[in-house]
C-alpha positions as a Markdown table, in Angstrom:
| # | Residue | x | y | z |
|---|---|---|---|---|
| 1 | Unk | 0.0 | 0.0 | 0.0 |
| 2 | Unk | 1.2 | 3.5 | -1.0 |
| 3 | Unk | 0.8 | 6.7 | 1.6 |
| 4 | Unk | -2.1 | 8.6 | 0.7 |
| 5 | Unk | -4.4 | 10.8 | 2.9 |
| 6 | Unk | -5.7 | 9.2 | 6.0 |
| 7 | Unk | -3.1 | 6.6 | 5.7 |
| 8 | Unk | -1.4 | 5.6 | 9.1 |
| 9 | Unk | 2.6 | 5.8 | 8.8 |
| 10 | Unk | 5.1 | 3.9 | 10.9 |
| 11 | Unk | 8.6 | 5.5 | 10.2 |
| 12 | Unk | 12.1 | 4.4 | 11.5 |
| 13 | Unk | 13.8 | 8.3 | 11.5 |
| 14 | Unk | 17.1 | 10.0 | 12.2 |
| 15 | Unk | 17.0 | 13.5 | 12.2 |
| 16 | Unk | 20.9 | 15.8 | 12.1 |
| 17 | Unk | 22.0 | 19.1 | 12.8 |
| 18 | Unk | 23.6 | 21.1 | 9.2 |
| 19 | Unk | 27.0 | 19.8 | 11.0 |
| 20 | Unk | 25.9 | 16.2 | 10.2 |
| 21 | Unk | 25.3 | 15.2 | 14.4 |
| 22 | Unk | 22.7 | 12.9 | 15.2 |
| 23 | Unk | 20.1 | 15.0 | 17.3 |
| 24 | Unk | 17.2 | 12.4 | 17.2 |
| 25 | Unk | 16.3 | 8.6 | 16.4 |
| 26 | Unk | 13.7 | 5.6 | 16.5 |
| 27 | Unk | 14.6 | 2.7 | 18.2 |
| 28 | Unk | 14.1 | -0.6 | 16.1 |
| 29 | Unk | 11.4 | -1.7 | 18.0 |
| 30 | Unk | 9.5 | 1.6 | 18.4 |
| 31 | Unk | 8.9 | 3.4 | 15.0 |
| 32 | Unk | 7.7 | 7.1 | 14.8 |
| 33 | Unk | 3.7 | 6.7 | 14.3 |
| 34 | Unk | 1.3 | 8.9 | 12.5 |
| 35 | Unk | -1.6 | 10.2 | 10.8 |
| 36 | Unk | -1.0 | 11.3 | 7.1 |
| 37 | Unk | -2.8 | 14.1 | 5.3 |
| 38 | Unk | -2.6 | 17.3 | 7.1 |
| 39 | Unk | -2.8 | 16.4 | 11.0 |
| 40 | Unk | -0.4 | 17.8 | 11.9 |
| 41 | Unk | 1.7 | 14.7 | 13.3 |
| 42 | Unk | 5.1 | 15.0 | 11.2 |
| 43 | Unk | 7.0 | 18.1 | 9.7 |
| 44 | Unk | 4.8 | 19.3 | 6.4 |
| 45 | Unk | 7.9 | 18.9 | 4.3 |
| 46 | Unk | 8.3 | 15.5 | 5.5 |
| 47 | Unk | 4.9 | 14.5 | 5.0 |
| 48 | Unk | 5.0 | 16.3 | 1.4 |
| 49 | Unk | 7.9 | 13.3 | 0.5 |
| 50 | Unk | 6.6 | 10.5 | 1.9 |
| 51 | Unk | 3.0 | 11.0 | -0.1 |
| 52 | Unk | 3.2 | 8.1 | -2.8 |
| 53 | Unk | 6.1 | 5.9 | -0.9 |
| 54 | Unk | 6.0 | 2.2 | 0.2 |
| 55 | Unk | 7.0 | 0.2 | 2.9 |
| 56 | Unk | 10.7 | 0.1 | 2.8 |
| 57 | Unk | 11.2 | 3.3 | 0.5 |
| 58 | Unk | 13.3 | 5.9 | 1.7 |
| 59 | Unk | 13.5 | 10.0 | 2.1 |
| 60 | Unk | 15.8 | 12.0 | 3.1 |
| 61 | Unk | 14.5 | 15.6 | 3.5 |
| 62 | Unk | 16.6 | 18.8 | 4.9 |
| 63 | Unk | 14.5 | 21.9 | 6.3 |
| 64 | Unk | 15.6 | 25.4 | 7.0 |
| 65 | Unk | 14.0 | 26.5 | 10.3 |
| 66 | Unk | 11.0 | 27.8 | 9.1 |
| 67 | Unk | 10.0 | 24.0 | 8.1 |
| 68 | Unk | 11.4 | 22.8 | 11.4 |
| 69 | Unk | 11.2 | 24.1 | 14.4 |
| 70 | Unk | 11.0 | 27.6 | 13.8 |
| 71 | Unk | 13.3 | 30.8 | 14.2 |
| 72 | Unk | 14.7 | 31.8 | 17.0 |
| 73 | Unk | 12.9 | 34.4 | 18.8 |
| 74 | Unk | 14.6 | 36.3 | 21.2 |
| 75 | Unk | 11.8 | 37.9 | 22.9 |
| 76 | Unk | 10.9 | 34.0 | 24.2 |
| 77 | Unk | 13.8 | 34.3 | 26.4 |
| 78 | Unk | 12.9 | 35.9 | 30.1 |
| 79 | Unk | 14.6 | 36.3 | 33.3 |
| 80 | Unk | 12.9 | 35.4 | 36.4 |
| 81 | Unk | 13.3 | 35.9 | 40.1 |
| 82 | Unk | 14.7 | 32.4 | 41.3 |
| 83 | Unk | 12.3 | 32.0 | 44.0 |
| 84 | Unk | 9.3 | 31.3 | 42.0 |
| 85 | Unk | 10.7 | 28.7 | 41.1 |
| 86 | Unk | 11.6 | 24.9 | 43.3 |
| 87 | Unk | 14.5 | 24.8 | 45.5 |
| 88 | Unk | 15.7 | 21.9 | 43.4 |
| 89 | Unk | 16.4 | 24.1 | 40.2 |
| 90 | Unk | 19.0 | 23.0 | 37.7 |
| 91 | Unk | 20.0 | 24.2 | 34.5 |
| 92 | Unk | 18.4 | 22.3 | 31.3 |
| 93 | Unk | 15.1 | 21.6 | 33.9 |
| 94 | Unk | 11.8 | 22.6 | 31.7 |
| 95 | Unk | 8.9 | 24.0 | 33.1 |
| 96 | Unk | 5.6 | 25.1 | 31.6 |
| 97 | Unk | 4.3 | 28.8 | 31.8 |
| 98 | Unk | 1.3 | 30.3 | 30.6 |
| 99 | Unk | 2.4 | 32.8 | 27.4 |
| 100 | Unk | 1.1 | 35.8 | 29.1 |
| 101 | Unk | -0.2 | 37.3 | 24.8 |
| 102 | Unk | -1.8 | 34.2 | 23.8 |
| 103 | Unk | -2.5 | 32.4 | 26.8 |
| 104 | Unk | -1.4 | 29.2 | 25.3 |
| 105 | Unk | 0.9 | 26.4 | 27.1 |
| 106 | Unk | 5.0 | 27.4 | 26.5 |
| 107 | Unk | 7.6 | 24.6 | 27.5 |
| 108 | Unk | 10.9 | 26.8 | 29.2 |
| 109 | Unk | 14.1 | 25.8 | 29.6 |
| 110 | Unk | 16.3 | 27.0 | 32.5 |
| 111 | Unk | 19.7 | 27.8 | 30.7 |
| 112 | Unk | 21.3 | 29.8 | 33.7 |
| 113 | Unk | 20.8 | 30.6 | 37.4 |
| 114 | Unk | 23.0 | 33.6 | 38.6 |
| 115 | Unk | 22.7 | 35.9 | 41.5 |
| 116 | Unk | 19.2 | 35.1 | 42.5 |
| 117 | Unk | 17.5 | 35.4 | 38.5 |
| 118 | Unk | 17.3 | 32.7 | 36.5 |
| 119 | Unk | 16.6 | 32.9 | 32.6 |
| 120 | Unk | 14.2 | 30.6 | 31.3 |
| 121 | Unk | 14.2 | 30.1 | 27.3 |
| 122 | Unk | 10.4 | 29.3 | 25.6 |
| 123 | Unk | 12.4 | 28.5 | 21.7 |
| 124 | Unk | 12.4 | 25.2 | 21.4 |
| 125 | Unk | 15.9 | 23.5 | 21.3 |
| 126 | Unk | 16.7 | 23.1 | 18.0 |
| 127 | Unk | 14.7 | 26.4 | 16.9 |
| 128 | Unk | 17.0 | 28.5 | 14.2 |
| 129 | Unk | 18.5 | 25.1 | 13.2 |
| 130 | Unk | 18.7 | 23.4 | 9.9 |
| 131 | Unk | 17.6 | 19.9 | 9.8 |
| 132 | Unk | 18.2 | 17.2 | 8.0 |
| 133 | Unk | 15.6 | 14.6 | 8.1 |
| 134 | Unk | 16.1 | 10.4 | 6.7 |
| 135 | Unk | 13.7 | 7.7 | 7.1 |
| 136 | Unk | 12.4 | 4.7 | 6.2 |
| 137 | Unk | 8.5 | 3.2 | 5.7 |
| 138 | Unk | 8.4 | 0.8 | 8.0 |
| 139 | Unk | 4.4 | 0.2 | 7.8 |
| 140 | Unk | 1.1 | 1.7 | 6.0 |
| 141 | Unk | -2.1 | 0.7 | 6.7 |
| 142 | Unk | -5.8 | 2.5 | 6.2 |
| 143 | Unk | -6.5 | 4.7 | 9.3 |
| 144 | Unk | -9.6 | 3.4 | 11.5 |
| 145 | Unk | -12.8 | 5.5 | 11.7 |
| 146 | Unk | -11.9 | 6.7 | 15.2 |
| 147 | Unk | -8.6 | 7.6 | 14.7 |
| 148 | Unk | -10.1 | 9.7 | 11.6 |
| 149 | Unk | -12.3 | 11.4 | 14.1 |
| 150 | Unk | -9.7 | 11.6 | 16.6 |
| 151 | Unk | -7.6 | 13.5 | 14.4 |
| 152 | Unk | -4.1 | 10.8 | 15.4 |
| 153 | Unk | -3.3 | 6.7 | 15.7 |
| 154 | Unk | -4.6 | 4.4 | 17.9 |
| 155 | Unk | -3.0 | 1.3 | 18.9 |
| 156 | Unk | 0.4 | -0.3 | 18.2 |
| 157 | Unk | 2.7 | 2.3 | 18.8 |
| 158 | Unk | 0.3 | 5.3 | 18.9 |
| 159 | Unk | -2.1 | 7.2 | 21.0 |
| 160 | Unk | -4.1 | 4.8 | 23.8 |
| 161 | Unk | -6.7 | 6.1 | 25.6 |
């Protein structure tokens, strides 16, 4: 079976930094897992190459930030008194914060503590970053009805309820 739209997608991935460093894999035994045709489950350029591909057919896909992870934003980068946050604070600890202009859900990271301030960073890691992007088709197979509805997989590998 070939990916089409609302085809399920079991990928083994590596993904690299523009130096050619591993930053990402699948283990054998746990394939990446997803919904194809706009659901927002893998990168759109990615999806975009695998349409048409086959179990065992390859890609191999590099994206400048804006089909990544996005640019680098300074202004997501805040310095906070330390004692709003845990005792047990370390640098590289992520916490979530309320984005205080859209009132959505940020992930920060703690990337310094210094003299009672600590400055948390809401860019994800590999934001401003070129990525390269290989994989294989491990499986295909027609979505179900409720993961249609549902919007992601069910199942083996994917979403349980």
């Amino acid at each position: 079976m070939e990916i089409v739209k609302n085809s399920v997608v079991a990928l083994q991935y590596e993904m690299f930094d523009a130096e050619g460093s591993s930053l990402d894999k699948t283990q054998p035994d746990e394939p990446m897992v997803y919904l194809h045709g706009g659901y927002d489950g893998i990168f759109p350029a990615v999806e975009e190459a695998l349409h048409g591909k086959k179990v065992g057919e390859k890609i191999d896909v590099t994206m400048e930030p804006d089909d990544a992870f996005g640019e680098y934003d300074a202004e997501l980068v805040r310095i906070e008194p330390q004692d709003v946050f845990p005792a047990e604070l370390e640098v590289g600890m992520m916490f979530e914060a309320d984005d205080p202009e859209s009132g959505d859900v940020m992930l920060f990271t703690v990337t310094e503590i210094a003299d009672g301030k600590v400055v948390v960073d809401g860019n994800h890691p590999l934001a401003g970053k070129r990525i390269r992007f290989v994989a294989t088709v491990a499986e295909v197979r027609a979505a179900s009805q409720e993961e249609l509805e549902h919007g992601h997989v069910h199942g083996p590998h994917g979403h349980h309820h």
